[in-house]
C-alpha positions, 0 to 999 in steps of 0.5 A: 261402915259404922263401928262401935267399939265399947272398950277400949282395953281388951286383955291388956290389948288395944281394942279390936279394930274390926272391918266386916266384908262387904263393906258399907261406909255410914249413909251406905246401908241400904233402906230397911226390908221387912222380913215376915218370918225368921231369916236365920234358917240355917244358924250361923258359923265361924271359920278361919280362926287367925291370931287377931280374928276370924270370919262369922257367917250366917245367910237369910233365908226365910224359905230356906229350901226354895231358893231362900224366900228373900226379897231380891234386895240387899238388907243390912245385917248387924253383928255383935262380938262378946266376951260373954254369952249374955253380950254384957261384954260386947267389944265390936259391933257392925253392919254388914251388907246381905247381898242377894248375888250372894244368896244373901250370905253374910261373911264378916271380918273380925279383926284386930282382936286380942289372940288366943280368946274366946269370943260369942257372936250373934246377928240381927236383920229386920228385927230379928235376931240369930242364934248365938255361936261361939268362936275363938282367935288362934294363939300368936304365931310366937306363943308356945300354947299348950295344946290345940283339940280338934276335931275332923269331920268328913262326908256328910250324906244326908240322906244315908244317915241322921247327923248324930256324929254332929250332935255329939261333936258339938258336945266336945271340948275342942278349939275348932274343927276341920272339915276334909270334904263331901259337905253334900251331895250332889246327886238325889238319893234316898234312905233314911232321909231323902234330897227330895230333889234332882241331882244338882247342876245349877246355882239354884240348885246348889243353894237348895242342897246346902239349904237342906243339909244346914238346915239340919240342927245338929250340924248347926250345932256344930258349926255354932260351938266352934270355928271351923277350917274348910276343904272341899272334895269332889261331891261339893261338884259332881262325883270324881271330877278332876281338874276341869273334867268330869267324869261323864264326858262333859265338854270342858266349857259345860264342866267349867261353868257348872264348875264355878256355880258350885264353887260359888255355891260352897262359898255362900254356906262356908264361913271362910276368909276368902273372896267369892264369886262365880269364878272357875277358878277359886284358890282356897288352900291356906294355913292355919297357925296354932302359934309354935305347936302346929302348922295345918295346910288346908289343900284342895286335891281336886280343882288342879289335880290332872283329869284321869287318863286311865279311869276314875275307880280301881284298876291298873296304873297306866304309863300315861298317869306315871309321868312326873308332869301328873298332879295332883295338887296343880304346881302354884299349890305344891310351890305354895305348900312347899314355901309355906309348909315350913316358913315358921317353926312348929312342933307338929306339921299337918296336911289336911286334905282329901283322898287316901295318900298311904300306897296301897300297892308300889307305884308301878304301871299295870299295879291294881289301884284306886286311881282316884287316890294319891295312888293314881298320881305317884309323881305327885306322892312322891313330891309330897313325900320329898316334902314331908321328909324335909328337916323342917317340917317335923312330925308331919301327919296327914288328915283325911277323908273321902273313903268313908271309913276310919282308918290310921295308917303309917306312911312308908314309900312304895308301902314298904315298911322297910323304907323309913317312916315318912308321916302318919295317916288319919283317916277321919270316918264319916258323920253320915255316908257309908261304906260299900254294902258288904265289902267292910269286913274284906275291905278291913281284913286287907288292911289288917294284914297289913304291918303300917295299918295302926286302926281300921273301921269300915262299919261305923260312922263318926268322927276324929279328936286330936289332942296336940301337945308339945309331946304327943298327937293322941288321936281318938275316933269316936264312932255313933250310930248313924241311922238313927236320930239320936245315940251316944259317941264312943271312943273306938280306938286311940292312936298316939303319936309322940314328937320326935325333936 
């Protein structure tokens, strides 16, 4: 692999030392492959962002929605990383290798660069060049920053709405965005926009759909102003899958494989920091540090979690989802949130994950829930809780999505708000993907009712910003108008936290 370097000196730090996935040693490049339209469709995008580096993305695809239109040959793809938009200041460069097992996806490791900077990026394959993104290295785990501004964003339903959530996020002033899930959608559906396209079972299949929804500007957009963290929810597969069963009565080695197409699929469209491959399992939660101000565990709710005993959707708690061995989470990721969680002092602590984990209603056998929420799995809750309680993780607060609706949410065991105050719940609302069809105005009436219930909103699409300072979590949740191509953002509610010391 053939780097230059063009500086020495970055920022009073040692120039970065940076080593892109896969790797090609010089002489190993492959032979250049003509490329007769522009490859980089879909954008390009950063994520992962550590305090010396981070993962930039891209994928070549001239014909993006039919397969990629890419000859069946690797192509090498160069990078650039600046300290300017204009690349006057290009500090690293290197060749990287498209490799057509992966969908042509390039993830490139930039390491051994100076913490807390921002960075723009760009690549170039046959001649042509991509967009340029914007993407930043975290502060060093020692560093007491200022503030981290985030975004959350979740279920993205191209076909329910236009991506007008993405439009505006791209336009805020944020460090980086954190995605809890439903990137796509599995099944075809129409409305506003339509998949065109059966439901997806295949690889082929998965790599089309993702085609589709990053081939949307806007989302480019998005991806291009800020490095993003990533976690998946169940659409990523097939609606309410848990573990290694679905919920259709599939066999087991039928779920599996379609199972790691997907996976593998997410892995190609995401800009993260970890090993692909069609495997069935792929382990992907991880840690992002913001130096002393925060800790945010990225989790995955759904590859481990124990398959439903008593359905999928609302109904009663059964005696077989009530034992302690029921997971939500699988044991080697609650030891490794356990363990990790509170390795490092922080002000804040959060937990970015899925599916709503306020109770609802007590964690009772035969109590009306929504069992594919923390609801159904109140063993694992109330490991979590224990968790969340610990003396070492202070002023936890969990960020969610899944319910396609915003929603704040004090956490108290059992729902009692006679029991003390374990964390704060921040439901994001989606960019695109409804609410059910008259059922938001009940639905928002319930939670109103209840004392923990800080915000709800059932009726709008959008987005969450948090603003974490050393004293206060302020989180904003801005809402658009989905159905239509373009509109502004607004700010429905503020909630703020302020730190406990």
């Amino acid at each position: 692999m053939a780097i230059v370097t063009r500086r020495n000196f970055v920022l009073g730090l040692a120039a970065a030392a940076v080593v892109p996935v896969p790797q090609c040693s010089p002489g190993a490049l492959p032979d250049a492959v003509p490329l007769p339209d522009d490859p980089f469709t879909l954008g390009v995008a950063s994520g992962d962002p550590a305090p010396d580096g981070m993962v930039l993305w891209t994928r070549l695809a001239p014909d993006p929605l039919n397969g990629g239109g890419m000859p069946n040959a690797a192509v090498a793809v160069h990078w650039e990383l600046a300290l300017d938009p204009d690349f006057v200041d290009v500090i690293a460069e290197a060749d990287a290798i498209a490799d057509p097992a992966l969908a042509h996806s390039v993830h490139a490791r930039a390491i051994g660069l100076p913490a807390d900077t921002w960075f723009w990026y760009r690549f170039t394959a046959a001649g042509w060049t991509s967009p340029v993104g914007r993407t930043r290295t975290a502060p060093r785990p020692n560093a007491r920053p200022a503030s981290l501004r985030f975004g959350v964003t979740t279920c993205q339903h191209y076909a329910r709405g236009y991506y007008t959530a993405h439009q505006n996020l791209a336009l805020e002033d944020l460090d980086l965005v954190t995605f809890v899930g439903d990137y796509i959608y599995e099944a075809n559906a129409s409305g506003p926009r339509t998949h065109g396209t059966p439901t997806a079972t295949t690889l082929a299949d998965y790599r089309n759909r993702y085609a589709l929804y990053k081939s949307d500007p806007n989302l480019q957009a998005a991806h291009a102003a800020f490095p993003w963290m990533v976690t998946w929810d169940d659409h990523e597969v097939v609606n309410n899958y848990a573990g290694d069963a679905d919920s259709s009565g599939t066999s087991t080695t039928a779920f599996l494989e379609r199972r790691a197409q997907a996976y593998q699929a997410w892995y190609e469209h995401q800009p993260v920091m970890l090993p692909g491959g069609a495997n069935p399992r792929f382990d992907i939660y991880r840690m992002l540090v913001w130096g002393k101000l925060a800790r945010m565990a990225i989790l995955d709710g759904r590859q481990f979690r124990t398959p439903y005993r008593c359905g999928s959707g609302g109904g009663p708690l059964c005696e077989a989802m009530a034992g302690n061995e029921v997971t939500m989470l699988g044991t080697a990721q609650e030891q490794w949130l356990a363990s990790n969680l509170a390795a490092a002092p922080a002000t804040w602590h959060a937990i970015a994950q899925q599916t709503v984990m306020t109770p609802f209603a007590p964690s009772t056998v035969g109590a009306g829930v929504n069992l594919d929420q923390w609801d159904g799995y109140p063993a694992a809750r109330s490991r979590m809780f224990d968790l969340l309680e610990h003396p070492a993780v202070t002023n936890p607060v969990v960020l969610t999505g899944d319910i396609h609706c915003a929603i704040a949410l004090d956490m108290h065991r059992d729902g009692d708000v006679a029991n003390p105050k374990v964390a704060t719940e921040l439901v994001a609302p989606a960019v695109s993907s409804t609410f059910a069809a008259g059922l938001e105005a009940g639905f928002e009436a319930g939670l109103n009712a209840r004392p923990q219930t800080r915000h709800v909103n059932a009726h709008q699409r959008g987005y969450l910003t948090c603003e974490v300072t050393p004293d206060q979590w302020v989180a904003r949740y801005r809402v658009v108008d989905s159905l239509v191509p373009s509109s502004g953002a607004t700010t429905d509610a503020t909630i703020v936290l302020d730190a406990e010391t």
